[in-house]
N, C-alpha and C positions, 0 to 999 in steps of 0.2 A: 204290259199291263198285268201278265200273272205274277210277276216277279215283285208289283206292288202291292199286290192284292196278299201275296203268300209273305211278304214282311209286314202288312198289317195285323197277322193272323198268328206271329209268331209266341204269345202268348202263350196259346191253346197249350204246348207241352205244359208251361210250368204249372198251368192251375188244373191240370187233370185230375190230380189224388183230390183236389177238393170238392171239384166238379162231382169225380165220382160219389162219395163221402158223402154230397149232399141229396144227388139222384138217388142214393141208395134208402137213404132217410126218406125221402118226399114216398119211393115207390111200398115201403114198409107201413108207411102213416096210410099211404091207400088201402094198403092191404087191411088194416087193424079197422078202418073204415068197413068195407067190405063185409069182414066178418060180424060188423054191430048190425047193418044191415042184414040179414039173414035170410029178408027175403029174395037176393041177388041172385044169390046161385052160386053152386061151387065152381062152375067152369071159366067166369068171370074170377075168382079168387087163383085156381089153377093159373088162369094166362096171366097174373099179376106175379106168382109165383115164378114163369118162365122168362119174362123180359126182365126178372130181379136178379135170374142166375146169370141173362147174358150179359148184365152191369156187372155181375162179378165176374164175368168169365174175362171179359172187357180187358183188364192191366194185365192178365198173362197172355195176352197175342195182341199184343202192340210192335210199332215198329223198332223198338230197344230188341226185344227178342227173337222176331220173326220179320220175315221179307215184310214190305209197305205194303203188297198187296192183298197180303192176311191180314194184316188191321184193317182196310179199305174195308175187305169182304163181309168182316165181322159187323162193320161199324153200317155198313147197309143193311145186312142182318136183324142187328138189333133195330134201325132205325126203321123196318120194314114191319119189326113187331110192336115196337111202341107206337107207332100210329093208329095199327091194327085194335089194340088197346085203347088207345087214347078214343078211338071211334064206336068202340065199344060202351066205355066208360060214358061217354055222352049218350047214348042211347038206354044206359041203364041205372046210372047212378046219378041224376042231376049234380051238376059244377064238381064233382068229385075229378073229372076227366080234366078239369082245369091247373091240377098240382101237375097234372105231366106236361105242359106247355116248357116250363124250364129246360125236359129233357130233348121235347122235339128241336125248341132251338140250337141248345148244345150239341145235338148228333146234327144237326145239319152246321154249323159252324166245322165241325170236327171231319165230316163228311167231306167239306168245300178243300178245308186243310189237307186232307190227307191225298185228295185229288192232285193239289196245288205241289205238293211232298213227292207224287207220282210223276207230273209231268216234268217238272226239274232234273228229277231223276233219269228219266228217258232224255230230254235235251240234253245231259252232258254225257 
């Protein structure tokens, strides 16, 4: 079953730079948001600021360059701050929190993959 699940999935490398490319756009359009609202607060702005670096930190510790396990780690990471965010974002920006929905998807598709990437790995 994982062997079927991790060739439905096989995708995920080739559309990453656009994936990223457009995460990066959606979490900047929050950002520029953010700042028209003024009455939000900077720390909401800051933490939009930090899960924006680890989308860019994102393509230089993938698995091309570094063990699977550092992409894995990274990719929960980030996936652990954009929720953080995204729950934020609901509680202080009405439907502003709704542009990260893309992201949450993607890091858990990417999440399931890079799992899928690990256990292959250890079975052979």
């Amino acid at each position: 079953m994982t062997e079927q699940l991790y060739q439905s999935l096989y995708w995920i490398p080739e559309y990453a730079t656009g994936v990223w490319v457009t995460l990066s756009v959606l979490i900047v359009f929050v950002l520029l948001k953010i700042i028209q609202r003024r009455h939000l607060g900077k720390s909401l702005f800051n933490l939009g600021i930090g899960v924006l670096a680890l989308i860019w930190l994102y393509p230089l510790i993938t698995p091309y360059f570094y063990p699977i396990e550092t992409g894995l780690i990274l990719t929960l990471i980030t996936f652990g701050f954009s929720i953080y965010y995204y729950s934020r974002l609901a509680r202080e920006a009405a439907k502003l929190h709704l542009l990260l929905v893309p992201q949450l998807i993607w890091l858990s598709l990417s999440t399931l993959y890079l799992l899928l990437v690990l256990i292959s790995k250890f079975k052979a």
